[in-house]
C-alpha positions as CSV (number, residue, x, y, z in Angstrom):
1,X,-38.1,-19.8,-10.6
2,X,-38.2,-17.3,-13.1
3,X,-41.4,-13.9,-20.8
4,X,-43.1,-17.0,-22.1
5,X,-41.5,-20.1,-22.3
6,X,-44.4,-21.7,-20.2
7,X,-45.6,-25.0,-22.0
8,X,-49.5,-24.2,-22.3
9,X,-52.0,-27.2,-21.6
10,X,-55.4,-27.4,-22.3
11,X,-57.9,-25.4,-20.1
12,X,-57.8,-26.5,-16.5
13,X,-60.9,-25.3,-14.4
14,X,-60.2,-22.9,-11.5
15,X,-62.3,-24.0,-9.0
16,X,-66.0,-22.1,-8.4
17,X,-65.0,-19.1,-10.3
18,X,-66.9,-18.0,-12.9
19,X,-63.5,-16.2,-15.3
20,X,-64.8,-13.0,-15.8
21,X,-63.5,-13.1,-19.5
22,X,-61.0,-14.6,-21.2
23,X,-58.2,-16.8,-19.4
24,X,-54.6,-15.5,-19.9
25,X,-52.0,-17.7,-19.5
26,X,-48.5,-17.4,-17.7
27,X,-46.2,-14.7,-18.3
28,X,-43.3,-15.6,-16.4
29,X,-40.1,-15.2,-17.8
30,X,-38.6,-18.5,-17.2
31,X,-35.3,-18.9,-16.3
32,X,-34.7,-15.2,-16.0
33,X,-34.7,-15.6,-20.1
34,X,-36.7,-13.0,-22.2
35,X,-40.1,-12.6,-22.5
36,X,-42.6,-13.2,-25.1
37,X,-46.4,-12.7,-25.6
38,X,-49.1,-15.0,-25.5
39,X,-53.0,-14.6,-27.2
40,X,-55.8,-15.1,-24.7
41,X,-57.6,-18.3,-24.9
42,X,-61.3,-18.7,-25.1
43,X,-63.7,-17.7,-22.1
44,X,-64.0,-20.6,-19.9
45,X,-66.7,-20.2,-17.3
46,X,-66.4,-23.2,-14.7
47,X,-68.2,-23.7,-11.5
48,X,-66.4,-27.0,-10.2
49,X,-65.5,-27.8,-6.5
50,X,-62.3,-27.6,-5.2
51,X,-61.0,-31.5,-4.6
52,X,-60.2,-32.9,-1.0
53,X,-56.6,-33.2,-0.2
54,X,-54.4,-35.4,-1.9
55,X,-53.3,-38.6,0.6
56,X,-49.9,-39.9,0.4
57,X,-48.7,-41.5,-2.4
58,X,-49.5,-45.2,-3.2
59,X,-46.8,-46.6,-5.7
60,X,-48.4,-49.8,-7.0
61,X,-45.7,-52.6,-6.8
62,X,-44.4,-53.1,-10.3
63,X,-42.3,-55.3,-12.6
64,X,-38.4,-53.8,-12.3
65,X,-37.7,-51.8,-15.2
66,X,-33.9,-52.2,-16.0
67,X,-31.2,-49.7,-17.5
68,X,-31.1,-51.7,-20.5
69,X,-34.9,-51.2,-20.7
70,X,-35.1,-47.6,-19.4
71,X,-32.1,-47.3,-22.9
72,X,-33.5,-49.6,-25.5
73,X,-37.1,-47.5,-25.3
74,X,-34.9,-44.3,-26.0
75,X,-34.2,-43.6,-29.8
76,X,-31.2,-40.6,-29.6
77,X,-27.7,-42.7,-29.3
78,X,-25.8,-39.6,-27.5
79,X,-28.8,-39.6,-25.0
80,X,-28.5,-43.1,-24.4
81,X,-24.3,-42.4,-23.7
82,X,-25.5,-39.3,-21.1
83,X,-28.3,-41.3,-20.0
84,X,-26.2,-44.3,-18.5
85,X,-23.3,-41.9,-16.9
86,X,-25.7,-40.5,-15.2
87,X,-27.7,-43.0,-13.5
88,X,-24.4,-43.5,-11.8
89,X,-24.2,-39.8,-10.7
90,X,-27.9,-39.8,-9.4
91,X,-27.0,-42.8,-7.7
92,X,-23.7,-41.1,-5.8
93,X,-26.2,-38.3,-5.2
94,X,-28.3,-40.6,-3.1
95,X,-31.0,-41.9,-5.6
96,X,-32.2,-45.3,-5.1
97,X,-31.9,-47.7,-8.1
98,X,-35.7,-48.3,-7.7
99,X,-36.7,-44.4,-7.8
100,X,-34.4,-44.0,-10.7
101,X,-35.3,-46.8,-12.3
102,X,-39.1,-46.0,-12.0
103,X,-39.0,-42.5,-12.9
104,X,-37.3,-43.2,-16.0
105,X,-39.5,-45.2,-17.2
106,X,-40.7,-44.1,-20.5
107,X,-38.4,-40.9,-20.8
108,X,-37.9,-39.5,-23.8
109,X,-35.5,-36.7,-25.7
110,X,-37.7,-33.9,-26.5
111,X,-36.5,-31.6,-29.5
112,X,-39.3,-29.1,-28.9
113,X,-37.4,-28.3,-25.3
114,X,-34.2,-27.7,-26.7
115,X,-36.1,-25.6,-29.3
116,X,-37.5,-23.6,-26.7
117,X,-34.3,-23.0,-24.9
118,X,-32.1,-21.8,-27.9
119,X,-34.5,-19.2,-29.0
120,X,-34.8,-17.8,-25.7
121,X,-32.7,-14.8,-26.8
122,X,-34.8,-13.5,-29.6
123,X,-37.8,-13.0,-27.4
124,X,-38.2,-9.3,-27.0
125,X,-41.0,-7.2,-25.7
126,X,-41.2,-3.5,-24.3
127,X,-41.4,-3.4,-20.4
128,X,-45.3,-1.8,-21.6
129,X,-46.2,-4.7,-23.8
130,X,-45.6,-7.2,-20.9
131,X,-47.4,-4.7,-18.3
132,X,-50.3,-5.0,-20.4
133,X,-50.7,-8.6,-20.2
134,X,-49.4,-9.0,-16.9
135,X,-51.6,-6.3,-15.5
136,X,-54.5,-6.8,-18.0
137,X,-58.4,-6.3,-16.7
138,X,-58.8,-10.1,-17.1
139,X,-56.0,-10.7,-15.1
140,X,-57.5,-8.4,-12.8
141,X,-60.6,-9.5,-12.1
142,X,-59.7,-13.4,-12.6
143,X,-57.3,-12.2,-9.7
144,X,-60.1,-11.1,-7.5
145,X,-62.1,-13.5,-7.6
146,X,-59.1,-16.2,-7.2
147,X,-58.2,-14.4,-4.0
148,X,-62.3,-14.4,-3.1
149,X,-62.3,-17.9,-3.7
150,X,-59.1,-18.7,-1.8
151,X,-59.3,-16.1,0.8
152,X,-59.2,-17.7,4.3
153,X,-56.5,-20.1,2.8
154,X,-54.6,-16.8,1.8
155,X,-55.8,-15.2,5.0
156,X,-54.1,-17.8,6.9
157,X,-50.9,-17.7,5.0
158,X,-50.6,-13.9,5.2
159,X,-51.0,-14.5,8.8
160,X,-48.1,-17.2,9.2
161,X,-45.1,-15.9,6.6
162,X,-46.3,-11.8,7.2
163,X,-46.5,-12.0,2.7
164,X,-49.9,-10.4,1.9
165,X,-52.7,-12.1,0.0
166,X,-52.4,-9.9,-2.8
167,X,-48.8,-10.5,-3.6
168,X,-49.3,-14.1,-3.5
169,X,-52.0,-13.9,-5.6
170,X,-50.2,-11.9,-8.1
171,X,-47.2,-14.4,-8.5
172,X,-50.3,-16.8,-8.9
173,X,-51.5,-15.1,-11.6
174,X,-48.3,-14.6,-13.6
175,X,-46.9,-17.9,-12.7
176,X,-49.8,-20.1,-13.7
177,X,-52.6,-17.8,-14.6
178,X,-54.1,-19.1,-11.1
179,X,-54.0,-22.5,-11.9
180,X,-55.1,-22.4,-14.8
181,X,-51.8,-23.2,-17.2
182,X,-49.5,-25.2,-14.6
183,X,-47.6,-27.0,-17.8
184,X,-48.2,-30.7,-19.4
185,X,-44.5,-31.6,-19.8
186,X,-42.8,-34.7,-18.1
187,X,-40.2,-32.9,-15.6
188,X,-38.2,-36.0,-15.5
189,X,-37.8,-35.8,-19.2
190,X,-37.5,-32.1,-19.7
191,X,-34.8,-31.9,-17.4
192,X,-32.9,-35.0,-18.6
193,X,-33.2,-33.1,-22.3
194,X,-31.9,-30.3,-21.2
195,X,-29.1,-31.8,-18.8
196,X,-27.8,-33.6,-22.2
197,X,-28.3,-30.9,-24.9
198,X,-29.1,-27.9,-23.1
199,X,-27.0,-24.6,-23.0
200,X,-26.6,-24.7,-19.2
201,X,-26.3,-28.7,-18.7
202,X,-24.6,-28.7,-15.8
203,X,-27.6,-26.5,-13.9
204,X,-30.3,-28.5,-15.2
205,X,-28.7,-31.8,-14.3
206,X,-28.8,-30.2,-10.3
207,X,-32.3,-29.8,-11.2
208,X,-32.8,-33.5,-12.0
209,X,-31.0,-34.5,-9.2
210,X,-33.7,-32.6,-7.0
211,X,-36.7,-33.4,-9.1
212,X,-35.3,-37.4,-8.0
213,X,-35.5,-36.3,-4.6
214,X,-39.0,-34.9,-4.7
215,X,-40.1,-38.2,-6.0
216,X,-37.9,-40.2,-3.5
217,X,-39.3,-38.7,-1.1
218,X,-43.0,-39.5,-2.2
219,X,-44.6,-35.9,-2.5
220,X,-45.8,-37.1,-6.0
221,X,-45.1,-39.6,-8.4
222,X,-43.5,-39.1,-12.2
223,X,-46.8,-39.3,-13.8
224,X,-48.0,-35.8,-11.9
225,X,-44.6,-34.3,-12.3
226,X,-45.5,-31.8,-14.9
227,X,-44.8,-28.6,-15.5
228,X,-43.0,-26.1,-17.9
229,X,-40.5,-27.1,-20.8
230,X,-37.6,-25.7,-18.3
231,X,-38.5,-27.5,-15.3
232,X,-40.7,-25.1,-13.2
233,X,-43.4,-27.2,-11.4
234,X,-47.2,-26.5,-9.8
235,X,-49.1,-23.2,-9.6
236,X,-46.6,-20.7,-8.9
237,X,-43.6,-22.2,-10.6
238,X,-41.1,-23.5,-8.2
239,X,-38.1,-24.8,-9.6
240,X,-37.0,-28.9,-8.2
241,X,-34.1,-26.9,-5.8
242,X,-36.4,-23.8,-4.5
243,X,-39.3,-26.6,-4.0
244,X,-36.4,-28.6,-1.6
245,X,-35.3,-25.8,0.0
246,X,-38.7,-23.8,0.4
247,X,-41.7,-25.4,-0.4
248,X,-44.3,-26.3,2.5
249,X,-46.6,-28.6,3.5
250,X,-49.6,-26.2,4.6
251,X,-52.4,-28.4,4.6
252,X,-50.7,-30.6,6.9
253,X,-51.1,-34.2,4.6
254,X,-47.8,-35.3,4.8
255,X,-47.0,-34.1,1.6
256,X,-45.6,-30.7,-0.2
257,X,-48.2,-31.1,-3.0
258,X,-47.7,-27.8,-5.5
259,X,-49.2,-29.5,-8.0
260,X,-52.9,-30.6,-6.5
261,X,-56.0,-29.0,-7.6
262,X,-55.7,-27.7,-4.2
263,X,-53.0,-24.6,-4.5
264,X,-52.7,-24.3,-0.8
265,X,-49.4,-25.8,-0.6
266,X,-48.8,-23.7,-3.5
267,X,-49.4,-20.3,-2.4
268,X,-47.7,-21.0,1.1
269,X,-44.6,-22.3,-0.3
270,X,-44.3,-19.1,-2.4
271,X,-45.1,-17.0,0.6
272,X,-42.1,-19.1,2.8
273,X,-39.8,-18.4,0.0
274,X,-40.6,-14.4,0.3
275,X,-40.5,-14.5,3.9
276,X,-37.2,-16.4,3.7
277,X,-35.5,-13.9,1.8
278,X,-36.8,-10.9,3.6
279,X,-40.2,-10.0,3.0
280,X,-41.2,-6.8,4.7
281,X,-44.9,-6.7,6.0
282,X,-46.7,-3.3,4.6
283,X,-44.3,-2.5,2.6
284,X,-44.7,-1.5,-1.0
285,X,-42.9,-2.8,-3.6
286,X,-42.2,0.2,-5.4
287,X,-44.3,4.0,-6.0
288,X,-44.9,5.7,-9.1
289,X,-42.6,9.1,-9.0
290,X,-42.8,12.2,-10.6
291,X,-38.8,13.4,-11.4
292,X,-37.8,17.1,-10.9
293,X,-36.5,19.3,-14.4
294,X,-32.8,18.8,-14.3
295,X,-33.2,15.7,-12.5
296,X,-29.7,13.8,-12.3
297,X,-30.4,10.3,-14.3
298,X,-26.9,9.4,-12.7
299,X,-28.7,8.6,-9.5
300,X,-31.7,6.5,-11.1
301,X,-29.6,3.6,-10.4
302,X,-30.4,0.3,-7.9
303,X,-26.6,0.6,-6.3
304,X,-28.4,4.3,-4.8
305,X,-30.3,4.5,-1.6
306,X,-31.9,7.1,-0.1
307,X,-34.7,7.7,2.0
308,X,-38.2,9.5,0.3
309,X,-37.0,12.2,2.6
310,X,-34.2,12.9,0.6
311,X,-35.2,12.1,-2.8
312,X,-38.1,15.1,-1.8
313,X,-35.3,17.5,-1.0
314,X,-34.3,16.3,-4.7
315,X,-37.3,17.4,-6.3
316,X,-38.6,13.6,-6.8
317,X,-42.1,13.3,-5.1
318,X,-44.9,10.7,-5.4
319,X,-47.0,11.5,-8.3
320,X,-49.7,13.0,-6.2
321,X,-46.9,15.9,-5.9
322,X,-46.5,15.1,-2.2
323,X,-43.1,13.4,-0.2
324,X,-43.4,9.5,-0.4
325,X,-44.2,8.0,2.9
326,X,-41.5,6.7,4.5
327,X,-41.1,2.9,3.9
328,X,-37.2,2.7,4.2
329,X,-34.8,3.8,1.7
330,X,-35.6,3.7,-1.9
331,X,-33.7,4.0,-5.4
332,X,-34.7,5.3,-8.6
333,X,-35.8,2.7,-11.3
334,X,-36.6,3.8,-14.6
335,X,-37.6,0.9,-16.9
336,X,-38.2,2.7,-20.0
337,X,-35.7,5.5,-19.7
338,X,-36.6,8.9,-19.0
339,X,-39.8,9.0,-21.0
340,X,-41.7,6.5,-19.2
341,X,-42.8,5.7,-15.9
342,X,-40.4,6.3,-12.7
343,X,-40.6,4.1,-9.4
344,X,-39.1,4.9,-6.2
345,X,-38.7,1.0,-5.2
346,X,-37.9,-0.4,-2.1
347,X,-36.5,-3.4,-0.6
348,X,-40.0,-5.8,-1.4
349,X,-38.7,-5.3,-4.9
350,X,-35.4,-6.9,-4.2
351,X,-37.2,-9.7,-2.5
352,X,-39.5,-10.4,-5.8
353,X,-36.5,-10.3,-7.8
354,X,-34.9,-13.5,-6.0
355,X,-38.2,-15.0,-7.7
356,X,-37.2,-13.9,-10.9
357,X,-34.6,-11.4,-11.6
358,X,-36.2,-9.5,-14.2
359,X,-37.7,-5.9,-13.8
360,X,-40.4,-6.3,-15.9
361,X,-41.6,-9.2,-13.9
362,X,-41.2,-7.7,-10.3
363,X,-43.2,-4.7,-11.6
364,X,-45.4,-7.1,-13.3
365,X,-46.1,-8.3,-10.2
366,X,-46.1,-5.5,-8.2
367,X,-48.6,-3.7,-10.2
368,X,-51.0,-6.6,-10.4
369,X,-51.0,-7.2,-6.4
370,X,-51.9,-3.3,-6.4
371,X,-54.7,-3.0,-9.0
372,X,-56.1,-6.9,-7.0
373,X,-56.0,-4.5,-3.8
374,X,-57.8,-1.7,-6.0
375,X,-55.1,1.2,-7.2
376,X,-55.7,2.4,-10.5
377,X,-53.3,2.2,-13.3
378,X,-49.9,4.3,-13.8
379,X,-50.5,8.2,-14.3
380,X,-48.0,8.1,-16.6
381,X,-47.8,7.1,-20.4
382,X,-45.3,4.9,-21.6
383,X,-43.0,6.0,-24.6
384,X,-45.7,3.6,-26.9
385,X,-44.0,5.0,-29.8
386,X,-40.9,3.3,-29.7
387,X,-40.0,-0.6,-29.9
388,X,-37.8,-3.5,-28.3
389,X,-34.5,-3.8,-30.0
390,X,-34.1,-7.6,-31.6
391,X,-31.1,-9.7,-29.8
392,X,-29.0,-8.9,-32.9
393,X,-29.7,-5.2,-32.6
394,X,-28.6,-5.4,-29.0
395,X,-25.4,-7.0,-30.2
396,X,-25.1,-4.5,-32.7
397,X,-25.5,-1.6,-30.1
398,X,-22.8,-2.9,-27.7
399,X,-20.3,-3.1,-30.8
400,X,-21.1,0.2,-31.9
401,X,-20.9,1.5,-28.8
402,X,-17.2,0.2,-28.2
403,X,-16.0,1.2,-31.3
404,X,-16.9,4.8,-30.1
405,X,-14.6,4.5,-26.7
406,X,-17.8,3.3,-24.8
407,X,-16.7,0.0,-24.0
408,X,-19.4,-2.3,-23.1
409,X,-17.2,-5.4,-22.1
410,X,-18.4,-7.9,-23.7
411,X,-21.4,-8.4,-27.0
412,X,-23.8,-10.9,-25.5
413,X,-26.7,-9.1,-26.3
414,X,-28.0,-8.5,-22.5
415,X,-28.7,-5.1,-21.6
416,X,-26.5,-5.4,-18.3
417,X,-24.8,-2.7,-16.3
418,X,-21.8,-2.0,-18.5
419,X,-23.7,-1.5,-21.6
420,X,-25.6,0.9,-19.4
421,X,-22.8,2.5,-18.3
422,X,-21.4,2.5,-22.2
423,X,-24.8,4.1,-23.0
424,X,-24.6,6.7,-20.3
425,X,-21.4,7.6,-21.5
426,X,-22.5,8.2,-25.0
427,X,-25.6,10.1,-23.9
428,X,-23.8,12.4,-22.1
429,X,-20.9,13.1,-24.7
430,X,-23.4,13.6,-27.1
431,X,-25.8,16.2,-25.2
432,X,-28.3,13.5,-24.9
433,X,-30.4,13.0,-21.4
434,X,-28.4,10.3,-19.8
435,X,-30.7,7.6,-18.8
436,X,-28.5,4.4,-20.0
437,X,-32.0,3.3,-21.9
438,X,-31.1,1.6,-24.9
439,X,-34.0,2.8,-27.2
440,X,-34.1,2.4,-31.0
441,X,-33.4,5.7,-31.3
442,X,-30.0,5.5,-29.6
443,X,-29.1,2.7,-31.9
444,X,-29.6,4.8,-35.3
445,X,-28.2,7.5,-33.7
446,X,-24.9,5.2,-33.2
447,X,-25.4,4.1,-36.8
C-alpha cells in the first residue's frame, strides 16, 4: 500500500450519493514513490443502489490453455524468456498449473507501466499542494456523505477493530476517491511487467506470487483483478501481500471481496490492518502546534518523544495557546520547515505510515478524517511562496551540500535523514534557523 500513479478509469457510480461537486480522484502515493497532481473530473450525480453480495466464484470449465499458448499470444521475446522461468517458480511457490495457466491467459507487456514506474522520481509537489487536494471541500463533503451512506457498515467496523469511521473513510477517500477510481489495469499483467522490466523486480514478482494466491484461492477471478499500474487492488488499495496477510471477509460470503461494489470488505480489511499494527482508539493522529521564540528545531525530530506535558514546559502549546491534552508522548513534525505548519504527532501517525510511509499522506489523511468529523482547516499559512525542488535539484543539493563538509551519504535524490542532518548542519554554520527543510532557497544559497 502506498502521489499519483493510480491508473484512472472511467466514472464509477458511488452508490445513492448525490457527489456534491466534482469527483477527485486518488491521491495516494503508490509505492511510497512521489506524488503528483490530478484535475478534477466532471460532476457526476448518481443515485444507484448498492449491489447484493458477491457469491462465490463460478469458474466456467474451459479449454486448457498451454505455456506454448499463454507465449505465442505474447509479442516481447525477453518476456517470453522471464515468462517461462517463472511459471516454474510460481509453481514451487505452490500455484497450480491450472490457476497459472488460467490467469495467464491473455497477459500482456505493458510499456505504459514501466513508463509509470521510471518517472516516479520526477513527481514533485509541496506538502500544501497535496493538502489541498487531499483535504479539498469536494473531498470533504463526498467524504460525508460516503460515511452517511455507509455508516452502520462503518459503525460496525469501528466497533470490531476499535479504528474510527472517519479514519477509514479518509484512507477511502485518498485511496480510491470512495470508490470511485479503484484502477482498470489487469493485476496479473501489471505485475508480470513489472517483475520482468521493473526497477524493483524481485518485489513485484512476491507480489505476483500473492496475486496467484488470491486467485487460487477463489476470492475473485483474473477478469476482476484490477487495480492500479503498481499492483494496488480494490477501494482502499491493498497491495496482493497486505490483502493475504490482512484483508477480511466482513460480510461473511466466503470471500475477501475488496473489489465488489460493496466496499464492506474493503473498509474492514483496512481497519484490521490498522488495528494489527497498533491502532489506538481516541487517539489523534497528530495536533496543530504553535512553537515558542527560540524554539530548538534540533528536537523537531520523530526519533524525540515527549509528553505534551513537557513540550508545554518547552514553550510548544496547541494552537489554541493552551497545554495539548495528554494522548501519550508526542514528537515535533514540521513538514514545511519552520515556516509552515507544526504538529505534535502521536503514535496513530506511526500506524498510518505502515499504510504508506510518506508524511504528506499520513497528514493527508489525518486532516481529512478531522475536517469528515467537522474541525476546521490549519490556523496556520503554509510558506505558499516557495516551490518543490525537481529530483535533479535534489541531487544537486546533496552534492553541494558534501562538497561543503556536509556530507549527505549518498545523491539519490530522497530527502532522507542524512541529507537532513547535512542540511541542519549547514543551517546552523551559516546563522540560518536549523530546520533540515530543503527549501529552494537553501539550494541558491548553496549555489
Amino acid at each position: 500500500m502506498r502521489v499519483l500513479s493510480f491508473v484512472v478509469c472511467c466514472a464509477l457510480p458511488l452508490p445513492e450519493i448525490v457527489l456534491a461537486q466534482a469527483v477527485e480522484r486518488s491521491i495516494r502515493p503508490e509505492l511510497r514513490l512521489n506524488s503528483e497532481a490530478v484535475a478534477p473530473v466532471k460532476t457526476v450525480a448518481v443515485t444507484s443502489k448498492i449491489r447484493p453480495n458477491a457469491r462465490p466464484v463460478i469458474i466456467k470449465k474451459e479449454r486448457a490453455v498451454t505455456p506454448a499458448a499463454i507465449l505465442a499470444a505474447t509479442s516481447d521475446a525477453g518476456f517470453k524468456r522471464w515468462l517461462s522461468g517463472f511459471r516454474s517458480r510460481a509453481m514451487s511457490a505452490g500455484i497450480s498449473p491450472a490457476v497459472f495457466e488460467r490467469s495467464f491467459r491473455g497477459v500482456q507487456y505493458l510499456p505504459k507501466v514501466i513508463e509509470r514506474d521510471r518517472n516516479q522520481s520526477e513527481f514533485t509537489k509541496t506538502i500544501w499542494e497535496y493538502l489541498d487536494s487531499a483535504a479539498s471541500d469536494t473531498r470533504i463533503a463526498n467524504g460525508k456523505a460516503a460515511m452517511a451512506e455507509q455508516m452502520s457498515k462503518l459503525e460496525a467496523i469501528e466497533a470490531k477493530y476499535g479504528v474510527e469511521k472517519e479514519v477509514v473513510t479518509a484512507v477511502w477517500g485518498l485511496e480510491s476517491a470512495y470508490g470511485e477510481f479503484r484502477g482498470e489495469t489487469p493485476i496479473v499483467s501489471a505485475l508480470a511487467t513489472l517483475s520482468y522490466d521493473g526497477r524493483r523486480g524481485r518485489f513485484f514478482e512476491s507480489q505476483l506470487i500473492a496475486a496467484l494466491k488470491i486467485l487460487q484461492a477463489g476470492d475473485t477471478t483474473p477478469e476482476n483483478m484490477t487495480g492500479s499500474w503498481a499492483g494496488a487492488m480494490g477501494h482502499t488499495q491493498f497491495i496482493p501481500t497486505s490483502y493475504l496477510d490482512y484483508a477480511v471477509d466482513f460480510t461473511g460470503d466466503g470471500r475477501r471481496d475488496i473489489w465488489s461494489d460493496d466496499p464492506a470488505d474493503a473498509l474492514a480489511s483496512t481497519a484490521a490492518y490498522l488495528s494489527r499494527f497498533g491502532w489506538v482508539t481516541g487517539q489523534p493522529w497528530g495536533v496543530e502546534v504553535k512553537l515558542p521564540e527560540g524554539f530548538d528545531y534540533g528536537l523537531a525530530s520523530r526519533k524525540i518523544k515527549k509528553a505534551p506535558s513537557a513540550w508545554a514546559a518547552l514553550g510548544v502549546l496547541g494552537i489554541d495557546g493552551t497545554v495539548v491534552p495528554n494522548h501519550g508522548s508526542g514528537s515535533i513534525l514540521l513538514p514545511a520547515g519552520a515556516k509552515g505548519v507544526a504538529f505534535m504527532v502521536f503514535k496513530n501517525f506511526s500506524v498510518i505510515e505502515r499504510y504508506n510511509a510518506a508524511d504528506a499522506y499520513v497528514i493527508g489523511v489525518g486532516h481529512l478524517s478531522d475536517r469528515i468529523r467537522g474541525s476546521g482547516p490549519f490556523k496556520t499559512e503554509w510558506p505558499r511562496e516557495d516551490r518543490a525542488l525537481t529530483f535533479k535539484e535534489r541531487q544537486q543539493m546533496q552534492r553541494l551540500l558534501s562538497a561543503a563538509g556536509f556530507n549527505t551519504r549518498g545523491v539519490d535524490g530522497k530527502i532522507g535523514p542524512n541529507t537532513v542532518a547535512a542540511i541542519r548542519g549547514f543551517q546552523k554554520a551559516n546563522g540560518l534557523i536549523p530546520d533540515g527543510y530543503a527549501s529552494l532557497n537553501l539550494l541558491n544559497r548553496l549555489r
